[in-house]
C-alpha positions as YAML, in Angstrom:
chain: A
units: angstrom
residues:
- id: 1
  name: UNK
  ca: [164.54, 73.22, 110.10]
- id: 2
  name: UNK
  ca: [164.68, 73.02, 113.76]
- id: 3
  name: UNK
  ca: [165.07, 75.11, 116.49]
- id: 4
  name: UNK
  ca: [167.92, 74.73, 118.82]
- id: 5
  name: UNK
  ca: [167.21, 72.16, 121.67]
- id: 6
  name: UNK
  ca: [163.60, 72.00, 120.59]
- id: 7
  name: UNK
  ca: [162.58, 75.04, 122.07]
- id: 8
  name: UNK
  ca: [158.64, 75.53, 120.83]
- id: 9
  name: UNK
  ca: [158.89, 78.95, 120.20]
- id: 10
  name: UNK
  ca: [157.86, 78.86, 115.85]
- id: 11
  name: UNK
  ca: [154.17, 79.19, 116.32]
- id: 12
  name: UNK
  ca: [154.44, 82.24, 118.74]
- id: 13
  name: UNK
  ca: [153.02, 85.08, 116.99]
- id: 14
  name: UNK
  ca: [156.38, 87.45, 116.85]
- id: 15
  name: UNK
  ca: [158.54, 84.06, 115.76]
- id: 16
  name: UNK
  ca: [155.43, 83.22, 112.96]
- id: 17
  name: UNK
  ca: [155.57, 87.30, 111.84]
- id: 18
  name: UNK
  ca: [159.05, 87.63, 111.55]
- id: 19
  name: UNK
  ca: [159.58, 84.38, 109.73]
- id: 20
  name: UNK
  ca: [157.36, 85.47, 107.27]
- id: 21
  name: UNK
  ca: [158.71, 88.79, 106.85]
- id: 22
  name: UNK
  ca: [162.12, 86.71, 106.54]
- id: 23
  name: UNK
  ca: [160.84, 84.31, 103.85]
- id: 24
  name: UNK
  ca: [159.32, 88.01, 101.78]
- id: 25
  name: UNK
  ca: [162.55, 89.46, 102.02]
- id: 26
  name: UNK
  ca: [164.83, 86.46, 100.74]
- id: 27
  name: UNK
  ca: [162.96, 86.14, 97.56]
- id: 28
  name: UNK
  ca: [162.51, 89.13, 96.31]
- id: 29
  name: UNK
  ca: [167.09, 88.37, 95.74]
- id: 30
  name: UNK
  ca: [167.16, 83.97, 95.87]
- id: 31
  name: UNK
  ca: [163.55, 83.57, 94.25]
- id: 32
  name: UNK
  ca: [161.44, 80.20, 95.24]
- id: 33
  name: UNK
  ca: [158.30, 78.73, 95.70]
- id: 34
  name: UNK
  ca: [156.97, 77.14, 98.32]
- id: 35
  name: UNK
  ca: [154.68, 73.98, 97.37]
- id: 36
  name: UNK
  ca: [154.55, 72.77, 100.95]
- id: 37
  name: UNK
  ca: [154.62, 73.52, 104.36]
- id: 38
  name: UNK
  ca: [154.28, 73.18, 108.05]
- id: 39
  name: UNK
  ca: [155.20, 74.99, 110.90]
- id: 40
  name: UNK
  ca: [155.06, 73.30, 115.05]
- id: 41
  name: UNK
  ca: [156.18, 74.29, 117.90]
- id: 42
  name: UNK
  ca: [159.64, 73.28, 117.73]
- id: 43
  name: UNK
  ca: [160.14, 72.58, 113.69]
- id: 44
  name: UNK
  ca: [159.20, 72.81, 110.22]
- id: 45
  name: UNK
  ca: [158.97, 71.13, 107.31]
- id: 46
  name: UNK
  ca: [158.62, 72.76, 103.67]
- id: 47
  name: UNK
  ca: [158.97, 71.48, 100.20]
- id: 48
  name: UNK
  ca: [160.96, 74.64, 97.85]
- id: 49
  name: UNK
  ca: [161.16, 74.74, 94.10]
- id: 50
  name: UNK
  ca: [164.09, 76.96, 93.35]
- id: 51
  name: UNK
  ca: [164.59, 78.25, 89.41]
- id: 52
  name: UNK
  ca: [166.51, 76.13, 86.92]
- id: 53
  name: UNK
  ca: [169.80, 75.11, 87.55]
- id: 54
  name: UNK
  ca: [169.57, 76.78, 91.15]
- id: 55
  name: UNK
  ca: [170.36, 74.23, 93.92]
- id: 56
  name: UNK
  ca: [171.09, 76.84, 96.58]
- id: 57
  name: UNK
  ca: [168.94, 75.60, 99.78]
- id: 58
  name: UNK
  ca: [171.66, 76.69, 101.90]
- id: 59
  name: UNK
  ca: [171.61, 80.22, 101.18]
- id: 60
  name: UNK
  ca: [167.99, 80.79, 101.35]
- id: 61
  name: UNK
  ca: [167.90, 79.00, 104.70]
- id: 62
  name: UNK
  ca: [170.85, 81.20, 106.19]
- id: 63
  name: UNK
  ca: [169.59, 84.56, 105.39]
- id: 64
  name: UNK
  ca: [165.97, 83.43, 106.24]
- id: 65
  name: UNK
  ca: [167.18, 82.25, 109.77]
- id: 66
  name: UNK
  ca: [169.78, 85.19, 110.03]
- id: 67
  name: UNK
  ca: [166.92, 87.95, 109.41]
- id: 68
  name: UNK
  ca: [164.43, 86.38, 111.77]
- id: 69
  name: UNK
  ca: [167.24, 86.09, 114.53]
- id: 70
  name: UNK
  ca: [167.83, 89.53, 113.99]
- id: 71
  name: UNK
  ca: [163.96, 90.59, 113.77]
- id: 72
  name: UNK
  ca: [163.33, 88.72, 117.68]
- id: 73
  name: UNK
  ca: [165.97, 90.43, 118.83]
- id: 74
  name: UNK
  ca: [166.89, 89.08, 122.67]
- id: 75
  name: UNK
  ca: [163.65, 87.91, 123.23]
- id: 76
  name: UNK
  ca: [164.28, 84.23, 122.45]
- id: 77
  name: UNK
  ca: [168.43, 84.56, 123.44]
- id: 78
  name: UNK
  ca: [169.42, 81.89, 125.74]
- id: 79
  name: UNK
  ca: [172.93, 82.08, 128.05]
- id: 80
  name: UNK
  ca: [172.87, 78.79, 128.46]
- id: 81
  name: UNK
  ca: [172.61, 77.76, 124.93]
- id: 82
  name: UNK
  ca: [175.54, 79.92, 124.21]
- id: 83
  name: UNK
  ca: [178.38, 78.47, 122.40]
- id: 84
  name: UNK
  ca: [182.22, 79.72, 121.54]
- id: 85
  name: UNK
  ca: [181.43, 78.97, 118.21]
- id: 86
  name: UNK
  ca: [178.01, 80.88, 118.19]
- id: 87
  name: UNK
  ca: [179.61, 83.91, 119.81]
- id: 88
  name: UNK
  ca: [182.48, 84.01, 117.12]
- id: 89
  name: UNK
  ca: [179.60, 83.87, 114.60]
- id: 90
  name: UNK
  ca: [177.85, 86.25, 116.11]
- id: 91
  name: UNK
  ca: [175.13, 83.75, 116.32]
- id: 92
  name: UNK
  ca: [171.72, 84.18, 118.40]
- id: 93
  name: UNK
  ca: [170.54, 80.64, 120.13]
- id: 94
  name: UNK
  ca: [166.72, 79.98, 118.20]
- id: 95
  name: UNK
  ca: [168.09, 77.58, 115.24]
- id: 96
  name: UNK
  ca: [170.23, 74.80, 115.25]
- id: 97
  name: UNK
  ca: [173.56, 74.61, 112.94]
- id: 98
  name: UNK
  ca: [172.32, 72.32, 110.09]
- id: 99
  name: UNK
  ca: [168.95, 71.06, 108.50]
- id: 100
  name: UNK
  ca: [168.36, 67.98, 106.66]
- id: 101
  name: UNK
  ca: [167.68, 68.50, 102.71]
- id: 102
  name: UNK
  ca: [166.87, 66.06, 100.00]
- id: 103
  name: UNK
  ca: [165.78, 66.74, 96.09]
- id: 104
  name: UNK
  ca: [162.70, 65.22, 95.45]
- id: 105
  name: UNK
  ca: [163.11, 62.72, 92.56]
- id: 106
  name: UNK
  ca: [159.39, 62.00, 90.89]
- id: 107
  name: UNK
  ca: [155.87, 62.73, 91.61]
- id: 108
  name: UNK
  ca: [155.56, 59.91, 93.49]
- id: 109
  name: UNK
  ca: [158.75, 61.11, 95.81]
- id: 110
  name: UNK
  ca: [156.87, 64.72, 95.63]
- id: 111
  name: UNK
  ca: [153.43, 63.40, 96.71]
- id: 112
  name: UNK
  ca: [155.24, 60.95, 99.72]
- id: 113
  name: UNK
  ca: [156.97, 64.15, 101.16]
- id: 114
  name: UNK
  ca: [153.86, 66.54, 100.99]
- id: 115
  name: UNK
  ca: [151.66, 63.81, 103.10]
- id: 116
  name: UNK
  ca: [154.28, 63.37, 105.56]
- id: 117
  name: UNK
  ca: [154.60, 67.35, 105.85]
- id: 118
  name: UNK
  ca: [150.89, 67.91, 105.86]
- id: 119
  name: UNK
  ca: [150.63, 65.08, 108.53]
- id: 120
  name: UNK
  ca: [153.23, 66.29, 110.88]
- id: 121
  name: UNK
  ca: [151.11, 67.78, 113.29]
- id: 122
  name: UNK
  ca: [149.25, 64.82, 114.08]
- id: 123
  name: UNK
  ca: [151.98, 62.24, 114.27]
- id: 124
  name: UNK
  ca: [153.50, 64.83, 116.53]
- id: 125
  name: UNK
  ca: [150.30, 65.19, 118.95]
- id: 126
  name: UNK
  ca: [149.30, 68.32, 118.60]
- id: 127
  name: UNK
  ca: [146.22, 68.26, 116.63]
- id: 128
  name: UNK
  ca: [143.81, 65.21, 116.01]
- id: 129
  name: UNK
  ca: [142.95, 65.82, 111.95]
- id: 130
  name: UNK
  ca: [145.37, 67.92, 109.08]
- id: 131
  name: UNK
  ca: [142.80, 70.00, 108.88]
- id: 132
  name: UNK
  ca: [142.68, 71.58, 112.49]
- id: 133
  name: UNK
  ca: [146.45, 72.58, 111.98]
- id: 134
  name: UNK
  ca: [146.43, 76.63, 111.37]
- id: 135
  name: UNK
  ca: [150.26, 76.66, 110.29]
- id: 136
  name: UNK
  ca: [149.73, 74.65, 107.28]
- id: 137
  name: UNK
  ca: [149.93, 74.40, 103.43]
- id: 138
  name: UNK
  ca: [147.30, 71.83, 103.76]
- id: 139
  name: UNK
  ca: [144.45, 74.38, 103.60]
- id: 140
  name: UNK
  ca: [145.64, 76.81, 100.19]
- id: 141
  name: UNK
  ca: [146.06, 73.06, 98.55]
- id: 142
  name: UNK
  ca: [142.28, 72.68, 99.51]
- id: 143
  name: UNK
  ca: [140.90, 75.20, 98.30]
- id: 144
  name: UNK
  ca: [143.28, 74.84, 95.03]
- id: 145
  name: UNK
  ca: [141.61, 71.35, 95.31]
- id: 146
  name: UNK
  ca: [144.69, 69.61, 95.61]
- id: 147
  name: UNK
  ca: [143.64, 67.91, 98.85]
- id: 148
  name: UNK
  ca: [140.15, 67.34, 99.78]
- id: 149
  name: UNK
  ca: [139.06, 68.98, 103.59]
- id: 150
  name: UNK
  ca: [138.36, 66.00, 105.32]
- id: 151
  name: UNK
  ca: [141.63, 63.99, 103.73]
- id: 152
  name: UNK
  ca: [141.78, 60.69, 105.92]
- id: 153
  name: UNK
  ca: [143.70, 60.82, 108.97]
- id: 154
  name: UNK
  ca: [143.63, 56.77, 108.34]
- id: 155
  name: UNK
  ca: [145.25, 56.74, 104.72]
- id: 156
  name: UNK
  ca: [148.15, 59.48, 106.32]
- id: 157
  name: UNK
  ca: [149.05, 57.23, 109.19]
- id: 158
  name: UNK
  ca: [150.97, 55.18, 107.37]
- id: 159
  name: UNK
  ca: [153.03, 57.72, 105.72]
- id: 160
  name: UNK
  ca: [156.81, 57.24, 106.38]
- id: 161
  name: UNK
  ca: [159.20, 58.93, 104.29]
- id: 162
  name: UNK
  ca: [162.66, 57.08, 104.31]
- id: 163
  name: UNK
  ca: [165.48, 59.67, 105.23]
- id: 164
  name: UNK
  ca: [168.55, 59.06, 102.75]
- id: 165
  name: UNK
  ca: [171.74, 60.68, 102.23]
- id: 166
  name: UNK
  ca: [171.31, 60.83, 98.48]
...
């Protein structure tokens, strides 16, 4: 999920609080759990398992996006980002339109996508080890010992998950 143009506005404290609030509120009706995740500045990654049979990313990510555009209010609105077609929609200006989603296929898949999530940060430049991260699964999979503390920057660098259309 990105925000719209990039703006790095997901790790201020009012964006972090009412995502949260968001993500409470959405599954108490479209349950899921969330196995991974990351939040930056200007986008996150997360890894979902929904319930049997339920595919519905779509949903979730609407009403989580709708309810934290809501919660912020005008604070983040830009004019200038300010489309016909967001006005119609009545549409605020913090995500974009679409997000990229793919179904994990094994636990090989699963374990690619969860080092690439966890090691977003530092490809990106904002921190120089997972672990320094604050917006991160990374640290409840340590201490569920999924992931040891001091997991090698070196072995993570060479993650690169292949983005398909499948």
């Amino acid at each position: 999920m990105v925000t719209e143009r990039r703006q790095p506005i997901l790790t201020n404290e009012d964006v972090r609080a009412a995502l949260r609030t968001a993500i409470l509120k959405v599954r108490r009706t479209h349950p899921f759990n969330i196995d991974g995740w990351v939040l930056l500045p200007d986008h996150l990654h997360c890894i979902w398992t929904l319930p049997e049979g339920d595919a519905d990313f779509s949903t979730r990510w609407r009403l989580i996006k709708r309810e934290v555009t809501v919660a912020i209010g005008t604070r983040y609105f830009r004019q200038d980002f300010q489309t016909a077609r967001r006005t119609k929609k009545h549409q605020g200006t913090i995500w974009q339109h679409r997000f990229w989603e793919h179904l994990i296929r094994d636990e090989h898949d699963f374990e690619m996508h969860m080092n690439y999530l966890h090691f977003n940060p530092v490809k990106h430049g904002l921190t120089k080890a997972v672990k320094d991260w604050p917006w991160s699964s990374f640290h409840r999979l340590v201490q569920e010992g999924i992931y040891p503390f001091d997991w090698s920057n070196n072995e993570a660098a060479k993650i690169e998950v292949q983005h398909d259309t499948n």
